[in-house]
C-alpha positions as MATLAB code, in Angstrom:
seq = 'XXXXXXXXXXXXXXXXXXXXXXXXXXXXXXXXXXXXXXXXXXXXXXXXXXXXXXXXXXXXXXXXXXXXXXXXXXXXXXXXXXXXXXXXXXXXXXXXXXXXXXXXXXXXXXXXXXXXXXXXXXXXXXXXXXXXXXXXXXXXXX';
ca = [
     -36.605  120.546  157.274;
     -37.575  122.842  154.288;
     -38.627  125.127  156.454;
     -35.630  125.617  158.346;
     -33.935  125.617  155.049;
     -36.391  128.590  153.645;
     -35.729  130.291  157.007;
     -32.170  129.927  156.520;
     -32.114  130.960  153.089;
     -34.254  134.138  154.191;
     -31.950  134.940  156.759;
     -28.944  135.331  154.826;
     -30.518  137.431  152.121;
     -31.655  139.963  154.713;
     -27.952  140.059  156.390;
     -25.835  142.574  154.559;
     -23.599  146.056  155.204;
     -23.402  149.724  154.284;
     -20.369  151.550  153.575;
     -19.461  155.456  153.967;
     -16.133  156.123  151.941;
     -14.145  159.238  150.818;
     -11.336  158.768  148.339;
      -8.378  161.501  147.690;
      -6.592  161.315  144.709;
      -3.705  163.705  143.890;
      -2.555  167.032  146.062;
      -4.510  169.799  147.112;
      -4.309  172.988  145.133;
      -4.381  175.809  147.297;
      -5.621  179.588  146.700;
      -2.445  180.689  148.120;
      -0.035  178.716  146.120;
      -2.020  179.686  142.663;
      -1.184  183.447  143.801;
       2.691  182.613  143.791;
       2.824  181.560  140.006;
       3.246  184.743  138.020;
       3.069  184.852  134.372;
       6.111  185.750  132.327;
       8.153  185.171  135.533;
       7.666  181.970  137.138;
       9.957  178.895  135.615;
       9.178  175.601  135.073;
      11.115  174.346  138.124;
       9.707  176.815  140.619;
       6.083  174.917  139.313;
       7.231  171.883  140.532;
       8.517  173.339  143.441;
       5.267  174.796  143.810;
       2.902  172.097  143.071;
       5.496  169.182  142.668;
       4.860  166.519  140.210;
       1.923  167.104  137.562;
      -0.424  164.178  136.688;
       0.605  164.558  133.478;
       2.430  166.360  131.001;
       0.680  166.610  127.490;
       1.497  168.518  124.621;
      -0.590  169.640  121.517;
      -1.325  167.195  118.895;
       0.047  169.836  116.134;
       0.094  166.985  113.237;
      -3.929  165.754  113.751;
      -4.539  169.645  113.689;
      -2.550  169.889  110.668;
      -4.621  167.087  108.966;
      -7.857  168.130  110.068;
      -7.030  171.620  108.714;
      -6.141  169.943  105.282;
      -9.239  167.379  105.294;
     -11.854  170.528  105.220;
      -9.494  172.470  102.641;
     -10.778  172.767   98.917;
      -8.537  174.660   96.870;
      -4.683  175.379   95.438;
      -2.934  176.946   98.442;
      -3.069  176.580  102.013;
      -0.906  178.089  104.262;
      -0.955  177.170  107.977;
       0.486  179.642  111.114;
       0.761  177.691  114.334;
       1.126  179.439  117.327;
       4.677  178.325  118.350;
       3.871  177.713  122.218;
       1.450  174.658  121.165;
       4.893  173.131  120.730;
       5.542  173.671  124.374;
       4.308  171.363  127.290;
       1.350  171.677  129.541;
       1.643  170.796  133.250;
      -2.058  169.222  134.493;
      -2.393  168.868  138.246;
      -5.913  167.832  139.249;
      -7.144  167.334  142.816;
     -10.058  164.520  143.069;
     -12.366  163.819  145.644;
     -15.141  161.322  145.665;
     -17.688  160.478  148.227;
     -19.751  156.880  148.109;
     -22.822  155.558  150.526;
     -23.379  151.806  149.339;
     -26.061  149.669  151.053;
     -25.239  145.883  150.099;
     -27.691  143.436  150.664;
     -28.568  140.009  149.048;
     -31.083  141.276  147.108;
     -30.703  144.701  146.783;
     -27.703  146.717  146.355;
     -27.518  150.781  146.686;
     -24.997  153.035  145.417;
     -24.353  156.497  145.321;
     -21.231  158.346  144.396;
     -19.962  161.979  144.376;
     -17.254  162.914  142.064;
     -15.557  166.534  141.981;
     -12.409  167.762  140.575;
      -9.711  171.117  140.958;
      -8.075  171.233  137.751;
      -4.841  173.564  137.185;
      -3.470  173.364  133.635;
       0.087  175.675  132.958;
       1.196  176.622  130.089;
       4.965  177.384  129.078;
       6.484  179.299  126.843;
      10.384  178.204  125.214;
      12.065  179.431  127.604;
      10.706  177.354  130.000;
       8.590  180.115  131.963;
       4.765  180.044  132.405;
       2.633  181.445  129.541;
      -0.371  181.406  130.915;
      -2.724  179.062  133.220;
      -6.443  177.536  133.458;
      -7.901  177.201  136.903;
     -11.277  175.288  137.545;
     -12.121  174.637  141.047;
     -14.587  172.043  141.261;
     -14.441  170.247  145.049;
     -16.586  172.902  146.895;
     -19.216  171.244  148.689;
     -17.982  168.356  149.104;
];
């Protein structure tokens, strides 16, 4: 009987699975649609119409800037200039694939996994057209 048992118990330690997975998050960004956005011309809503939604929409944090300035300052007088279009939002679309292989087993688990990003960041200026942009492909090879 405790051999059985030992056999059993043997048995389902060896008994197990693998698992192949790719996960997508957010929309591609193409070569082609980068090539439509021109600076100084290109507004806000043709973006979205472009891209469509962002992941997110951040802005500068202008008052930890300001208090970081005036933490290192040492003196009377301190005048600050800030760049007026750190006021304005910042559209982030970011295109993530990620590839797994897992090997599962009772007593020994395996896991490997891939992670690559495109990242688009646009800038805008006040009147609602795009300032500039910051492009970093990352998903080649994948």
């Amino acid at each position: 009987m405790a051999l059985r048992a030992l056999m059993l118990a043997f048995a389902i330690s060896l008994s197990g699975c693998v698992g192949i997975s790719t996960q997508y998050e957010g929309n591609p960004i193409q070569a082609e649609d980068l090539a439509k956005v021109e600076i100084g011309t290109t507004t806000r809503a043709e973006v979205l119409e472009i891209f469509g939604s962002p992941l997110r929409i951040d802005r500068a944090d202008i008052t930890g800037l300001a208090e970081r300035a005036l933490a290192r300052y040492q003196g009377e007088k301190l005048s600050l200039e800030i760049d007026p279009s750190l006021f304005n939002d910042v559209y982030i679309y970011e295109r993530r694939e990620i590839d797994r292989f897992a090997i599962l087993l009772g007593f020994f688990n395996y896991v490997v996994s891939d992670e690559r990003s495109d990242r688009l960041s646009i800038f805008f200026d006040k009147a609602g057209k795009v300032l500039g942009l910051g492009w970093t492909p990352g998903t080649e090879g994948l």
